[in-house]
C-alpha positions as a printed Julia matrix, in Angstrom:
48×3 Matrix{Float64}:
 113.12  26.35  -106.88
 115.31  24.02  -105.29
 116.79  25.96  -103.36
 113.5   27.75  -101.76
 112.76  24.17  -100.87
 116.38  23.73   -98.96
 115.78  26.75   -97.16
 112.38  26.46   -96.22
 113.0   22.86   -94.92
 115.82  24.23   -92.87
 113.32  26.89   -91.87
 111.33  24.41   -90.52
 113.82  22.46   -89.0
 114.98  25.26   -86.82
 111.25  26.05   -85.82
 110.88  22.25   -84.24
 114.46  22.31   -82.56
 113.46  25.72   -80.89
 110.23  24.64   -79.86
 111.84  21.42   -78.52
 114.08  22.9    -76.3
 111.63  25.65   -74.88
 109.67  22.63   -73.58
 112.02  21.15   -72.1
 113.45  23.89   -70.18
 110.08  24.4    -68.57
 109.68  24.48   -64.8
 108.56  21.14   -63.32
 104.6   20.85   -62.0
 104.73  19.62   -58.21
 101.52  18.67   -56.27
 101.65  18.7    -52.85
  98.62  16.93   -51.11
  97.16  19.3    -48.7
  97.02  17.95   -44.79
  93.99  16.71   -43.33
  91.43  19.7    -41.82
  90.34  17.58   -38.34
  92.4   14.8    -37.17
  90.6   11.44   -36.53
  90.29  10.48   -33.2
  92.81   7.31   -31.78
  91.82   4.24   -30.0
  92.78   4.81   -26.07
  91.5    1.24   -24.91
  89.22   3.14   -22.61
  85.33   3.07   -22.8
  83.52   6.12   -22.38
């Protein structure tokens, strides 16, 4: 029995390290603001 226990605990054990460092080999998320569609018009100093 006790030694079921030992080797499902290091079972375990194993499952959480590999799990671990799956995650953080991931690829990172990057979000890239998209540019404006019409660009706003400038002050001039001119009247129209």
């Amino acid at each position: 029995m006790s030694k079921s226990i030992k080797l499902l605990a290091t079972l375990g054990l194993m499952v959480v390290v590999a799990a671990c460092a799956r995650q953080q080999q991931a690829e990172e998320f990057v979000v890239v603001d998209p540019e404006p569609i019409s660009v706003e018009p400038t002050y001039t100093g001119k009247l129209k």
